[in-house]
C-alpha positions in Angstrom: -29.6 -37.8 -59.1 -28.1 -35.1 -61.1 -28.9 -32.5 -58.7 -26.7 -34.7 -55.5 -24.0 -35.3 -58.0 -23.5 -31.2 -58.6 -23.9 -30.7 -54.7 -21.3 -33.6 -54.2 -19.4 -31.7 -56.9 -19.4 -28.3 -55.6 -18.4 -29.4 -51.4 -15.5 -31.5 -53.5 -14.2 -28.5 -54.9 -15.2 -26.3 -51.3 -12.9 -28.5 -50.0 -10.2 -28.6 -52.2 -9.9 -24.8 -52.0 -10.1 -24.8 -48.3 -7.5 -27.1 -48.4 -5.3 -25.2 -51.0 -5.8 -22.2 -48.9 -4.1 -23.6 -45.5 -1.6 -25.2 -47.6 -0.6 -21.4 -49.2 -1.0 -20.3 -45.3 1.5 -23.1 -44.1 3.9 -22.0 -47.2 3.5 -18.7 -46.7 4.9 -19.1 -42.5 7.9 -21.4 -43.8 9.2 -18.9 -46.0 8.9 -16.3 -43.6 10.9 -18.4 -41.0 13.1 -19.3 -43.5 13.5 -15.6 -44.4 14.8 -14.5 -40.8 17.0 -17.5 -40.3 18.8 -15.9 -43.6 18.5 -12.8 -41.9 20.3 -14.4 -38.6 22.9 -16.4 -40.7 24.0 -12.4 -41.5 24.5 -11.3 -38.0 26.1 -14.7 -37.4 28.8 -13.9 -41.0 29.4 -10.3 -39.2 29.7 -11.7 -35.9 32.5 -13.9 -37.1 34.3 -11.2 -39.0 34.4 -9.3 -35.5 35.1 -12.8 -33.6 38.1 -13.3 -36.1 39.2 -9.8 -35.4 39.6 -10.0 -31.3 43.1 -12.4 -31.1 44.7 -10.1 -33.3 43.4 -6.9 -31.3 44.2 -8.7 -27.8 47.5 -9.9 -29.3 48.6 -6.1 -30.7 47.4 -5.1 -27.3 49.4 -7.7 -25.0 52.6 -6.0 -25.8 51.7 -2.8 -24.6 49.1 -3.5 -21.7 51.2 -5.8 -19.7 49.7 -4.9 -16.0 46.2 -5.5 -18.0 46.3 -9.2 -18.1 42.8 -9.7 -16.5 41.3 -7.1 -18.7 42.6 -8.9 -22.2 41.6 -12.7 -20.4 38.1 -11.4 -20.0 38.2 -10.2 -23.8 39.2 -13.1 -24.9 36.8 -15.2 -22.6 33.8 -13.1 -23.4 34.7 -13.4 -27.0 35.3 -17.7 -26.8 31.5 -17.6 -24.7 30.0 -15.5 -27.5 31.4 -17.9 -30.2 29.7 -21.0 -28.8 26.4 -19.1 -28.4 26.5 -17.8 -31.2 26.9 -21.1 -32.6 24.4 -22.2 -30.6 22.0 -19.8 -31.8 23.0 -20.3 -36.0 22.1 -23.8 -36.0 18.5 -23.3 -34.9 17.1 -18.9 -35.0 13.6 -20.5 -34.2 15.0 -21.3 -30.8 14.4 -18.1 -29.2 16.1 -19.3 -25.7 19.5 -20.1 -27.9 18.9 -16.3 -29.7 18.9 -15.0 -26.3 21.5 -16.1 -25.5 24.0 -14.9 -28.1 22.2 -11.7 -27.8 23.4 -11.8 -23.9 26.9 -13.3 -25.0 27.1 -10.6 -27.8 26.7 -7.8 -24.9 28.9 -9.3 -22.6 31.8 -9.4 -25.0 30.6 -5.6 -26.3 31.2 -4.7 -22.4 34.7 -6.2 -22.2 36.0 -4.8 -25.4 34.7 -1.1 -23.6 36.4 -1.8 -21.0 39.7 -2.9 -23.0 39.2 0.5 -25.2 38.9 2.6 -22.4 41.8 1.1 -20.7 43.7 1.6 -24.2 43.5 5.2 -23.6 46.2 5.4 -21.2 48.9 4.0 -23.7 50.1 6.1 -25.9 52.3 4.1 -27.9 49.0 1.3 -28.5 47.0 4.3 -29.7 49.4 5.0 -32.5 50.2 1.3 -33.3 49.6 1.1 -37.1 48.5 -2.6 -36.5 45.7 -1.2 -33.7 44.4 1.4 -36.3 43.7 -1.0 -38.7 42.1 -3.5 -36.3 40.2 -0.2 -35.2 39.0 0.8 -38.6 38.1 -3.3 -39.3 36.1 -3.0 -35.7 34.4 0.2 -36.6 33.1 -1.3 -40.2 32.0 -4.3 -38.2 30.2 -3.0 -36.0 27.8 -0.8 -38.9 27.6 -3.5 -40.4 26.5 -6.0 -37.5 24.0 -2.9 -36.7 22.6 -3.1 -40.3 22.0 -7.0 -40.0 20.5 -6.9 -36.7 17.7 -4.7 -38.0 17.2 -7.0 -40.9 16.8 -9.8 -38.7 14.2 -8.1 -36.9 12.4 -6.3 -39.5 12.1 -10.3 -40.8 11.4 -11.8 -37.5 8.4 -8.9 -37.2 7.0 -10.0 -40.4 7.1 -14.0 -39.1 5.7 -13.3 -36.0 2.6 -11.1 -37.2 1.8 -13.5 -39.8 1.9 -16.3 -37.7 -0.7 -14.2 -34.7 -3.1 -13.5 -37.4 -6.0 -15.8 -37.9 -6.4 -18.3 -39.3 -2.3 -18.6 -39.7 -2.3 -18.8 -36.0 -4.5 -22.3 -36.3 -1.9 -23.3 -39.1 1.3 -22.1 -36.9 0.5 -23.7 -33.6 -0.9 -27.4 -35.4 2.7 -27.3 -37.1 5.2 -25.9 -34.5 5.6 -22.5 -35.8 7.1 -21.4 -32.7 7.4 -17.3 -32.2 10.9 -15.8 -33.1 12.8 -13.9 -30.6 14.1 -10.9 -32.0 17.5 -9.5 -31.5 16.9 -6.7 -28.3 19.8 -5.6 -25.9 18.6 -5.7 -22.3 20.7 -3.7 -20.6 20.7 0.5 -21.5 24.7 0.6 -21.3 25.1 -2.4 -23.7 22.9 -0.4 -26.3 25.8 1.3 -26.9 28.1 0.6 -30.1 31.8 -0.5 -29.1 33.9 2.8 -29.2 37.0 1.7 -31.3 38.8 4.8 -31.4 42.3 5.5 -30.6 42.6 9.3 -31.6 
């Protein structure tokens, strides 16, 4: 009797550190994906400060550039897409189809404010606009700074998504919808470009 109460005793206690194991594994994957939707939520405050910066660029611009009316309504378009995407994308990182697509949005506006800069170029009086070289300057921190959260989102997505592939997080992750993270990765080899914001 004694003897099946200590081996009753002992798979009680098996199990309770099994179980306390899985429930460490399960904590262990929601702080990691909570840990790279912090790390989004930083692209996403530095994407805004740019976002916030664009009417006032197209705005200084307009009066200078009027024969480029298309160009600063494909700014201002590409900046409006990136902003719902973007959105789209804040209110649920896990979704790696919404990340893509405020990666894509991101490059597409990154590719119309090239072609506005370049087009910049052949206006003197824009290039020395006090209001343009502060906007430039704003740009230029921006963009560093959008460069420095990008990597922090996907040094944090790498972390989530090799924790949740090894075993047995792997059981845990795919019994509780721990869905792989899509990390932050420009397609196209022209759009791995920075934005040039100079006016010099």
């Amino acid at each position: 009797m004694g003897t099946m109460i200590f081996i009753a005793g002992g798979f009680i206690v098996f199990v309770i550190l099994v179980a306390l194991y899985f429930v460490g594994i399960y904590n262990k994957l929601v702080q990691l994906r909570n840990r790279f939707g912090n790390a989004y939520s930083q692209i996403d405050v530095q994407l805004k400060r740019r976002y916030d910066l664009i009417p006032n660029l197209v705005e200084t611009a307009k009066g200078y550039m009027k024969h480029e009316r298309d160009t600063l309504e494909a700014v201002i378009q590409a900046r409006n897409q990136a902003v719902s995407a973007g959105k789209s994308a804040a209110g649920n990182p896990s979704d790696a189809a919404a990340v893509q697509g405020a990666v894509a949005a991101d490059a597409a506006l990154s590719g119309a404010l090239g072609r506005l800069f370049a087009l910049s170029e052949s206006y003197p009086d824009l290039k020395a606009n006090q209001n343009m070289l502060s906007i430039q300057e704003e740009l230029s921190s921006t963009e560093n700074r959008i460069g420095f959260a990008r990597q922090a989102y996907n040094d944090s997505v790498m972390q989530y998504n090799t924790r949740r592939e090894q075993f047995p997080d792997v059981v845990i992750a795919n019994s509780f919808g721990f869905t792989a993270a899509a990390y932050w990765v420009i397609e196209e080899e022209s759009e791995r470009e920075a934005v040039k914001v100079s006016f010099s």
